[in-house]
C-alpha positions in Angstrom: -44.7 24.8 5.6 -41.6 22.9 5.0 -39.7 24.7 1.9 -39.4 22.3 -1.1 -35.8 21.4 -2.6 -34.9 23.9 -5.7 -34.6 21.9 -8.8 -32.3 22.4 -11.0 -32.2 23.2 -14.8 -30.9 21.0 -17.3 -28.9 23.9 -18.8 -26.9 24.3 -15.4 -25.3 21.0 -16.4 -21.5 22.6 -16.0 -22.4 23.7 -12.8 -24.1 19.9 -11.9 -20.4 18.8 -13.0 -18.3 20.6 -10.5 -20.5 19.8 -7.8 -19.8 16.0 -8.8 -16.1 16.8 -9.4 -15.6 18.7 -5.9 -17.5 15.6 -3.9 -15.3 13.1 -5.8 -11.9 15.0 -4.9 -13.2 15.0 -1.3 -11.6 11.9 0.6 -13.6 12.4 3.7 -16.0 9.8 5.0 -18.7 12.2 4.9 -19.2 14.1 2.0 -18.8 17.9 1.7 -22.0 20.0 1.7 -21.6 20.5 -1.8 -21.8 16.9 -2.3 -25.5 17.1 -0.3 -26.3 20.3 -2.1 -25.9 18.0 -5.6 -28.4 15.6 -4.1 -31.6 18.2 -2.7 -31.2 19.6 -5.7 -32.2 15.4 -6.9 -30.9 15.7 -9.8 -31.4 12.4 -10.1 -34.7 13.0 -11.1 -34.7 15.0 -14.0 -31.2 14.2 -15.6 -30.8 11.6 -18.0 -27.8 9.5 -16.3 -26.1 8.5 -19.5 -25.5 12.5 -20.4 -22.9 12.9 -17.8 -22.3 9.4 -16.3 -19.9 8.5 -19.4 -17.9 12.3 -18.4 -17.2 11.0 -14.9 -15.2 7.5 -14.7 -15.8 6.8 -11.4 -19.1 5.9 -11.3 -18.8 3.2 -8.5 -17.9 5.9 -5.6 -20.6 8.1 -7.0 -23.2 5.6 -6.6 -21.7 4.8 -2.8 -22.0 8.7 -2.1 -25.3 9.1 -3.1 -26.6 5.8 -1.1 -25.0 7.3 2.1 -26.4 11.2 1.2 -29.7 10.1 0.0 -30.6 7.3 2.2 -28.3 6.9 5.3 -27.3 10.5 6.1 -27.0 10.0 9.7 -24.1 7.3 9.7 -20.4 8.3 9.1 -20.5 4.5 7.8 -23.7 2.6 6.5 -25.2 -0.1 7.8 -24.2 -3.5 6.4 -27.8 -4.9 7.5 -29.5 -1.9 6.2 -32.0 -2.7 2.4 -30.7 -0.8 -0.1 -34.1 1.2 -0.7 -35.9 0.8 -3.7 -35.9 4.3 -4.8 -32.1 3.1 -5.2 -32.5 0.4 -6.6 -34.9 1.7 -9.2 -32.9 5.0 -10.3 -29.8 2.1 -10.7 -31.9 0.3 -12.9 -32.7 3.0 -14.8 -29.4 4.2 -15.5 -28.1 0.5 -16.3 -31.1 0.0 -18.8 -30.1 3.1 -20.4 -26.2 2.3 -20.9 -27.2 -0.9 -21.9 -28.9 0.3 -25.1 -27.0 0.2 -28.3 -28.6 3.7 -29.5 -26.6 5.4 -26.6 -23.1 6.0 -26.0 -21.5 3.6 -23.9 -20.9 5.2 -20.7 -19.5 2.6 -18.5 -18.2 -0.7 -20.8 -19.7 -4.2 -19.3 -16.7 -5.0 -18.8 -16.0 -2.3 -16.4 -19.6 -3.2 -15.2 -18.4 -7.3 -14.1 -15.2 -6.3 -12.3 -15.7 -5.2 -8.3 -13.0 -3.5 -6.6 -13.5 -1.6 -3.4 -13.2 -1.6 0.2 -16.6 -1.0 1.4 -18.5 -3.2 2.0 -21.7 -1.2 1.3 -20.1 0.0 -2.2 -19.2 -4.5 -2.1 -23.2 -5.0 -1.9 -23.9 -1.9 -4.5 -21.7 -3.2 -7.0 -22.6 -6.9 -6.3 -26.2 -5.6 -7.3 -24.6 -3.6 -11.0 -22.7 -6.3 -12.0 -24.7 -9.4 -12.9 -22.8 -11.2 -13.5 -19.5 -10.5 -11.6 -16.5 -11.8 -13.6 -13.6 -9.9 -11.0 -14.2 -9.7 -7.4 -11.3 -7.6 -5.2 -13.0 -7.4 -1.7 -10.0 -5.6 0.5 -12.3 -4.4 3.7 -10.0 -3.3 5.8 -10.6 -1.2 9.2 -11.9 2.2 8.1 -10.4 5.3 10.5 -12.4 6.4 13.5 -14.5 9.1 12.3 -13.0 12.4 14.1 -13.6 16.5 14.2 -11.4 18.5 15.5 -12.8 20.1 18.9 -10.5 23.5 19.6 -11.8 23.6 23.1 -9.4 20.6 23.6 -6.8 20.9 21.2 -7.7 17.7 19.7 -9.7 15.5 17.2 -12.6 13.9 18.9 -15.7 11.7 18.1 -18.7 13.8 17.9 -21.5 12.4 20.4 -24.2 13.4 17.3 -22.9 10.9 15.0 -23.6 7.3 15.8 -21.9 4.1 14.4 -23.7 0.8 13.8 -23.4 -1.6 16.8 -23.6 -4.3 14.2 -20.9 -3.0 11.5 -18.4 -5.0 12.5 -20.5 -8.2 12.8 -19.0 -10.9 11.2 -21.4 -12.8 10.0 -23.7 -9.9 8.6 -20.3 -8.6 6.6 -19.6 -12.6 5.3 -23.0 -12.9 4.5 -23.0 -10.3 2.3 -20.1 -11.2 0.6 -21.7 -15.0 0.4 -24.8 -13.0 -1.8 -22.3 -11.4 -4.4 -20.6 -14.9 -4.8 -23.2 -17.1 -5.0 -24.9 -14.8 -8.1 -21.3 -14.8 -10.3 -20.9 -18.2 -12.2 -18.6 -16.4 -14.7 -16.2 -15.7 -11.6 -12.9 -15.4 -13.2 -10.7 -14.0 -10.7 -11.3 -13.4 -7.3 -9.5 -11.7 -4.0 -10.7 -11.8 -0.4 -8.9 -10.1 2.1 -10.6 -9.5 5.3 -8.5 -7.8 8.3 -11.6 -7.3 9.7 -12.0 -10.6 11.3 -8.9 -11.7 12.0 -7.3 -12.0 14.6 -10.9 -12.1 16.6 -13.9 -14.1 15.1 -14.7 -17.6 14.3 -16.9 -16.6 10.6 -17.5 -20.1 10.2 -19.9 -18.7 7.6 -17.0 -19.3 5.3 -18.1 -22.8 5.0 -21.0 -22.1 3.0 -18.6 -20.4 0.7 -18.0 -23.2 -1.2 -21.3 -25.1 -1.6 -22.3 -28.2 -1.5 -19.6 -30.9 -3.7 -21.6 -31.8 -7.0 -23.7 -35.1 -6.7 -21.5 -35.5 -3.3 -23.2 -36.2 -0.2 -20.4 -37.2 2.0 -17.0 -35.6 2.6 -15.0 -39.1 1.1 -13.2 -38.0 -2.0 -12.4 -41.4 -2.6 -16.0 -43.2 -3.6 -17.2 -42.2 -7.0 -19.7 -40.3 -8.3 -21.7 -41.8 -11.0 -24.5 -38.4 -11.4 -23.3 -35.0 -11.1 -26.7 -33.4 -9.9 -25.2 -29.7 -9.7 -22.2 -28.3 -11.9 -19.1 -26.7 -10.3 -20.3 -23.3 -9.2 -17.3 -21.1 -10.2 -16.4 -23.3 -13.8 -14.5 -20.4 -14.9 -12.3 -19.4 -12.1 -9.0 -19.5 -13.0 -7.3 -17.4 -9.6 -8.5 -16.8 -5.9 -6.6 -15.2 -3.4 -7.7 -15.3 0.2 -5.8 -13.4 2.7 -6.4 -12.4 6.6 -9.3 -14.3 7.3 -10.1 -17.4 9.5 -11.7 -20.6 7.9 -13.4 -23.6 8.6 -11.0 -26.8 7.5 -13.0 -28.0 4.7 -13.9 -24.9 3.1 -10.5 -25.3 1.0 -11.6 -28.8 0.0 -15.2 -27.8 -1.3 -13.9 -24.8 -2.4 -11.6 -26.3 -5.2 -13.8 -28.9 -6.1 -16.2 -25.9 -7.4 -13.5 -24.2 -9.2 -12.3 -27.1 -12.0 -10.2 -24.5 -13.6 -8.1 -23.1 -11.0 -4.8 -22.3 -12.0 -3.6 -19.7 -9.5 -4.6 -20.4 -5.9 -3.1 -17.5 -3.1 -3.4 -18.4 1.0 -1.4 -16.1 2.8 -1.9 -15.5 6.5 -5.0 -17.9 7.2 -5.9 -19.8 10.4 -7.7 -23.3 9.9 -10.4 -23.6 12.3 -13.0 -26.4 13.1 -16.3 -25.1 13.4 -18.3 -25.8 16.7 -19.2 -29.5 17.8 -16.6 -31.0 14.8 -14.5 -33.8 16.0 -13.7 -35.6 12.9 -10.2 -35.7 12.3 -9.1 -36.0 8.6 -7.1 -33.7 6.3 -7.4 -30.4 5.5 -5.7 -29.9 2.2 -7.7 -33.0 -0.1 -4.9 -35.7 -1.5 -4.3 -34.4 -5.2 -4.0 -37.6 -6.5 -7.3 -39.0 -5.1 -8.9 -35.3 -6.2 -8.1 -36.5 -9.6 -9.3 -39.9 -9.1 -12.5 -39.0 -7.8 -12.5 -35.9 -10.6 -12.5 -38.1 -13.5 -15.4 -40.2 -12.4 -17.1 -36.9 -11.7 -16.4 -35.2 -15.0 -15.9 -36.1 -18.5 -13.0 -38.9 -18.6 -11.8 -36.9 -21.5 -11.6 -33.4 -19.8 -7.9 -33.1 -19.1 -8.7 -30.5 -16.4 -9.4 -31.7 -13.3 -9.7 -29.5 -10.2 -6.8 -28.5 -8.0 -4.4 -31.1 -9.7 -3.7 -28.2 -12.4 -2.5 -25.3 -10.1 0.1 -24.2 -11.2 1.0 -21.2 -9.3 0.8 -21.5 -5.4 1.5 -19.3 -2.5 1.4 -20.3 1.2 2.1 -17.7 3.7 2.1 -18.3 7.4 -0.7 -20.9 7.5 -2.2 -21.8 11.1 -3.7 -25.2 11.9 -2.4 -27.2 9.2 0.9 -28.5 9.6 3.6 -27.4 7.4 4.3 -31.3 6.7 0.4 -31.6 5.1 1.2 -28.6 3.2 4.0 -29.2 1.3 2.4 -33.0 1.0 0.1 -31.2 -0.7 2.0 -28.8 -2.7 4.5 -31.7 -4.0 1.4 -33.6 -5.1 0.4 -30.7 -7.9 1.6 -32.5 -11.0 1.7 -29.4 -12.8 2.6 -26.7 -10.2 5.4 -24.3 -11.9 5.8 -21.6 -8.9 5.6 -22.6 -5.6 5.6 -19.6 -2.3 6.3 -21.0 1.0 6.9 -19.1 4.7 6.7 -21.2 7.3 4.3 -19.3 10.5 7.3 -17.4 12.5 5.4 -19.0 15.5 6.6 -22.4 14.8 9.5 -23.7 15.5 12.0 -25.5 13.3 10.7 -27.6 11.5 12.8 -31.0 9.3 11.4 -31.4 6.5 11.6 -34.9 5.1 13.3 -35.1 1.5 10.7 -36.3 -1.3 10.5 -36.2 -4.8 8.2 -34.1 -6.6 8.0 -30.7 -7.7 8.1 -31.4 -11.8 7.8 -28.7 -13.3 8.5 -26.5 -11.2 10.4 -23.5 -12.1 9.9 -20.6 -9.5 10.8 -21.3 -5.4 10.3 -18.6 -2.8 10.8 -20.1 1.1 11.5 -18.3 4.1 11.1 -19.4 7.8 13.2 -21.7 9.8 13.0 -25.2 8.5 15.9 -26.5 5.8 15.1 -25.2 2.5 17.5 -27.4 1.2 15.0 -30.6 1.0 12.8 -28.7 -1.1 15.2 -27.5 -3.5 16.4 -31.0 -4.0 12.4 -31.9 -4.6 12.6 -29.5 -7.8 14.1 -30.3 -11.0 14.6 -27.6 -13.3 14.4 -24.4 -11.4 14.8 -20.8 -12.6 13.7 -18.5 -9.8 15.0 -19.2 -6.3 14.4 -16.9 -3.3 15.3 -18.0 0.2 15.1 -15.3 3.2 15.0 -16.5 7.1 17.1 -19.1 6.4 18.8 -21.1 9.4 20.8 -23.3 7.4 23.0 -21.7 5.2 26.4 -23.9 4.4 28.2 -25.4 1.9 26.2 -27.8 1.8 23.1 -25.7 0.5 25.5 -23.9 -2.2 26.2 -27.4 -3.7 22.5 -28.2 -3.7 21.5 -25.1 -5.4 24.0 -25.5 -7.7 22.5 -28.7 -9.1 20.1 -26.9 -11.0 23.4 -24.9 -12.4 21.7 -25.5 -16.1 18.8 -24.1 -15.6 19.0 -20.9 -12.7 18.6 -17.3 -13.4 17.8 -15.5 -10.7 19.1 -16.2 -6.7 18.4 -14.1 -3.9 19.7 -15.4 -0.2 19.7 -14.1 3.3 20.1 -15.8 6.4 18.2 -15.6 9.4 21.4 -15.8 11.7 23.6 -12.6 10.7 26.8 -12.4 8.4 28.7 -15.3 7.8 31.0 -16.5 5.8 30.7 -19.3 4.1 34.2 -19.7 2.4 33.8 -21.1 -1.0 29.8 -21.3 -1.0 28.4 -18.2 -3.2 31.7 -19.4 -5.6 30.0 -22.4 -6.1 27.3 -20.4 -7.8 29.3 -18.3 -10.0 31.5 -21.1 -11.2 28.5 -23.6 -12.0 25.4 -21.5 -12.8 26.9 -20.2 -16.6 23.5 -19.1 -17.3 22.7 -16.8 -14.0 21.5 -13.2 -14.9 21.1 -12.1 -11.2 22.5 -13.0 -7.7 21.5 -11.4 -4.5 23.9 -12.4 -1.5 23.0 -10.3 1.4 23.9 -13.2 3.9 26.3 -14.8 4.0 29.1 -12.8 3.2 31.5 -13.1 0.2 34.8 -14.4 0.5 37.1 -12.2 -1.3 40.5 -14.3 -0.6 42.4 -14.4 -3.6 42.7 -18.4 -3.7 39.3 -18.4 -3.6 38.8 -16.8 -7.2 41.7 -18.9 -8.6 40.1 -22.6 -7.2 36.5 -21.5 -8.8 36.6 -19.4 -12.0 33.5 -17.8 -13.3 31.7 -19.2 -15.7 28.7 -16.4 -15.5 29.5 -14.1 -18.1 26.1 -13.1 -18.9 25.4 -11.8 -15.0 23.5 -8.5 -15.5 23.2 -8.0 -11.4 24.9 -8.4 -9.2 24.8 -7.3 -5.0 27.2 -9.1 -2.5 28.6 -8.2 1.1 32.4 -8.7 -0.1 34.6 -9.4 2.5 38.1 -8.6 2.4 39.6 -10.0 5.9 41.6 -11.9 5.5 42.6 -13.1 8.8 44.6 -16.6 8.7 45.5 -15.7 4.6 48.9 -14.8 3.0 46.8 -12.0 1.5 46.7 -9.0 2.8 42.7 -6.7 2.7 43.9 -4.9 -0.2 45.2 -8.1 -2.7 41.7 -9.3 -2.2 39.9 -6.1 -3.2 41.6 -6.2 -5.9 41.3 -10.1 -6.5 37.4 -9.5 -6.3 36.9 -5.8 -8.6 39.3 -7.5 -11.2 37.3 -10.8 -11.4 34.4 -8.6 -12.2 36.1 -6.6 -14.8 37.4 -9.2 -16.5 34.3 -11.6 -16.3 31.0 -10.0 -15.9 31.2 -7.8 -18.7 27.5 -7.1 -19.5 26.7 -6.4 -15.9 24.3 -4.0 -15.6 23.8 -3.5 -11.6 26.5 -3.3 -9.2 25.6 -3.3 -5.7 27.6 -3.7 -2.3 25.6 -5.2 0.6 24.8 -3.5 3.8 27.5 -3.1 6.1 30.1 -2.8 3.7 32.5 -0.4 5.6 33.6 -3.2 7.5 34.6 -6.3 6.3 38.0 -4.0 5.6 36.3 -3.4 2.0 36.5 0.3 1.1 34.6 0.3 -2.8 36.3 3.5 -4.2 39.7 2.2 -4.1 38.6 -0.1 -6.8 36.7 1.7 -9.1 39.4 2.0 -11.5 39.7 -1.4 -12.5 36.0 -1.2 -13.4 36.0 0.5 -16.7 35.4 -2.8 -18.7 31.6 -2.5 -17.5 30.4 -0.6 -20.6 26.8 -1.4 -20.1 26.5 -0.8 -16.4 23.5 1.1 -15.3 23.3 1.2 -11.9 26.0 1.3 -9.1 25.4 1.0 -5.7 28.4 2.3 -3.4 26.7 1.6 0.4 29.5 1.8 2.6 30.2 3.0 5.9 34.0 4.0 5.1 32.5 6.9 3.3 33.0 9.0 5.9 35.2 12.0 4.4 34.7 13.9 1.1 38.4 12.7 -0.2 37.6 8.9 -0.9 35.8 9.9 -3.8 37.9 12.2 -5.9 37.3 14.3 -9.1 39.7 11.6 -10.2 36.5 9.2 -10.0 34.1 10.8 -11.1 35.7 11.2 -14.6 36.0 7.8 -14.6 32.2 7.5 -14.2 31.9 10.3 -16.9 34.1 8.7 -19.7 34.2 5.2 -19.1 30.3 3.9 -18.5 28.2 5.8 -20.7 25.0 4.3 -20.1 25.2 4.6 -16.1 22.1 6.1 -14.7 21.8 6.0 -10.9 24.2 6.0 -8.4 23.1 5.2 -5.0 24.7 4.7 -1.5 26.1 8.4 -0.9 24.6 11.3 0.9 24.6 15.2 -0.1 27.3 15.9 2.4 29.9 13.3 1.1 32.2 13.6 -1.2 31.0 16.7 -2.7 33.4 17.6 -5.1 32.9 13.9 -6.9 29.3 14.4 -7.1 29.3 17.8 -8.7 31.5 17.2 -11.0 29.4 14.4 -12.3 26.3 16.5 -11.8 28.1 18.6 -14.1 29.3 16.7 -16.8 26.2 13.8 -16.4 23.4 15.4 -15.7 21.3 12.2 -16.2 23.0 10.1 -13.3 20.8 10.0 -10.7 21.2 10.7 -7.0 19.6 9.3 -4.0 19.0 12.8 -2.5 
């Protein structure tokens, strides 16, 4: 006679609470044999939920647990085509109906209950069935670890041969499927995130199509010929930002998809590949016009409805798209009338790429590029920018620096690195200073900067408000009357005398050569009251007498509100750091 499971008292509720505790503090795959202990016991059957649920926070993993104790014990990882059972379903049920009466305390907010965020895709179908509606879906499934013991008769971990993985986990379409069922039953969507490593950089999941629906009262793929009935309302109204990352796509999934989400304002496509589906042979675009999306959105919706989908973005991010040309989208991109930050890389597979010049970009404050294609045609597109970040860069000149420095009335923030090396661009990042008066930071890791002391008197700073600052200075000067050490000088007095509310001070990589050695002009810094943070990187600190005691009281006395110092290692200049260890206990160290 098979034993029955002992069933456990209501009174042992402390004890019921440390089991709980000790299976969610286990990170393993499969759960400890406490964890299975807690559910023969079935405590699940005698225990009103809402007594303990609203003591434990993480309800979401302890529902995933007890799916794979209770109903899939054999698998390391459940399933994805296996029915949740209604035993399941019926104790969730239960335990929902009970939080969701007034009389009890809340254990779990709906709010908490509309928000799914998880990496499972079985915990992705459990949650999908708790919150109804979903108003926050964050679906990162990436590739779980290989489920491994540790086998001493080899020395190594090993799969066991008793536990058996689904032959149809990693099926594409079952996984996409699923995710299509969570989707399809949220209408309040507000936000949503799909990142699927999974299936890229294998799988066609041209499931993706159905993603989007049907266009309302649309029949064919024209955006162009009106629509006099709208037979089905947008399906995601609310949506205001999706993010879809690592995933392959049928091309007129985008298309559909923003023509059911009216509201977007924040749209996020890094690292997808553009696919046609099987038997497709119509060639049109992939990204829809923005100005006939509006066209065709006003006969579509209310004439009086200001918002019309896609032309409202106003925060975009391409990374490394595949199969779309990087022409189509910035066509695209320059056609959002209201777009205010724009992200841009260019896929490292392409070539470079010119980039012909056209107007747009109108309110556009924020520019991030990077890959190999001039980034100068699209900073000449904007007209008021504020942010501007360029890495990968190929073309880095003069000619750049004067194009940047045509939104000297309105940039704040520049960061810059080239692609090709150090260089220097002789009077290039002086551009910047002199122009840009209301710059706060500037980030020059490439090219370098010109410290030759004509080059401070023909462009004066006019950026007294910088608050950080991190060049590669270079003090060669090769071909000058100066000598290395005028132009250290030249460049540690500008700064004292100009940037006096600078905050960070930072000296590229590399620094040690250049012939720029940063403790010989650390004297002439003690203008910088309000400096926080210096950074002295350098490879000519190689002995312990280039920093002195002699330095270090200046870093004691003179900035009283420095907090970090960075660059230096425990074995150099010792007696500097110790004495500022000593009289500053509050300045950091990087060791």
């Amino acid at each position: 006679m098979t034993q029955q499971p002992q069933r456990t008292h209501p009174l042992e509720l402390p004890a019921i609470l440390e089991l709980i505790g000790t299976c969610l503090d286990d990170d393993e795959d499969i759960p400890s044999l406490k964890a299975c202990s807690l559910v023969n016991h079935e405590w699940h059957r005698h225990f009103a939920p809402f007594l303990w649920w609203r003591i434990i926070d993480d309800f979401d993993r302890v529902l995933v647990r007890l799916f794979k104790i209770k109903f899939a014990p054999t698998l390391p990882y459940v399933d994805p085509e296996a029915r949740l059972e209604q035993e399941f379903l019926a104790l969730v049920d239960n335990f929902v109906a009970k939080v969701d009466d007034p009389t009890i305390p809340m254990a779990i907010h709906r709010e908490r209950r509309t928000y799914i965020n998880t990496p499972s895709l079985m915990s992705f179908i459990i949650l999908g069935y708790l919150c109804k509606p979903a108003r926050a879906i964050d679906f990162d499934f990436n590739v779980p670890p290989q489920f491994l013991i540790y086998d001493a008769s080899v020395g190594q971990m090993v799969a066991p041969e008793n536990v058996r993985m689904s032959e149809d986990y990693w099926n594409t379409e079952q996984r996409i499927e699923s995710v299509l069922t969570v989707l399809e039953n949220s209408p309040l969507l507000e936000t949503l995130r799909l990142r699927d490593s999974g299936v890229f950089p294998q799988g066609i999941p041209h499931q993706w199509r159905q993603l989007a629906l049907p266009l309302p009262a649309a029949a064919e793929w024209s955006l162009t010929e009106s629509a006099e009935a709208a037979s089905e309302p947008p399906r995601w109204p609310k949506l205001h930002a999706a993010t879809f990352e690592m995933a392959k796509v049928d091309r007129h999934y985008l298309e559909i998809f923003l023509h059911n989400a009216p509201h977007l304002r924040t749209l996020h496509l890094n690292h997808i590949k553009i696919l046609n589906i099987q038997g497709n042979t119509i060639q049109r675009r992939i990204l829809p016009d923005p100005a006939a999306l509006a066209l065709w959105s006003r006969d579509l919706y209310c004439s009086e409805d200001s918002t019309y989908p896609c032309t409202h973005i106003e925060e975009l991010s391409m990374l490394a798209l595949r199969g779309i040309t990087p022409q189509e989208q910035l066509e695209f991109a320059l056609g959002l009338p209201h777009l205010m930050s724009f992200t841009f890389t260019l896929d490292p597979k392409l070539n470079s790429v010119q980039l012909a010049y056209k107007l747009g970009f109108t309110h556009l404050t924020s520019l991030t590029l990077s890959g190999t294609f001039n980034h100068e045609v699209l900073i000449r597109a904007a007209r008021r920018l504020e942010y501007l970040h360029l890495t990968n860069t190929t073309f880095v000149d003069d000619d750049l620096f004067k194009t940047i420095c045509k939104h000297s009335d309105t940039l704040e923030t520049i960061f810059i690195t080239s692609r090709i090396g150090a260089l220097n661009e002789g009077p290039g990042p002086h551009r910047i200073l002199r122009t840009c008066h209301r710059l706060l930071e500037l980030t020059l890791l490439s090219p370098r900067f010109d410290c030759d002391p004509e080059m401070f008197r023909g462009h004066p700073w006019v950026c007294t408000g910088l608050q950080t600052l991190l060049v590669v200075p270079d003090c060669d000067t090769t071909g000058s009357t100066s000598t290395p050490s005028q132009a250290q000088t030249a460049f540690f007095q500008q700064i004292a005398s100009t940037l006096t509310e600078l905050k960070s001070l930072s000296f590229g990589g590399g620094t040690g050569s250049f012939k720029f050695k940063p403790h010989e002009g650390l004297m002439l810094l003690t203008p910088l009251k309000e400096l926080e943070l210096l950074n002295l990187k350098s490879k000519s600190l190689d002995s312990n007498a280039e920093l002195t005691v002699e330095h270090a009281k200046v870093v004691v006395s003179e900035w009283p509100k420095l907090r970090a110092i960075e660059g230096l290692y425990h074995y150099m200049c010792r007696e500097f750091i110790s004495y500022v260890q000593e009289h500053r206990p509050e300045v950091k160290f990087p060791f």
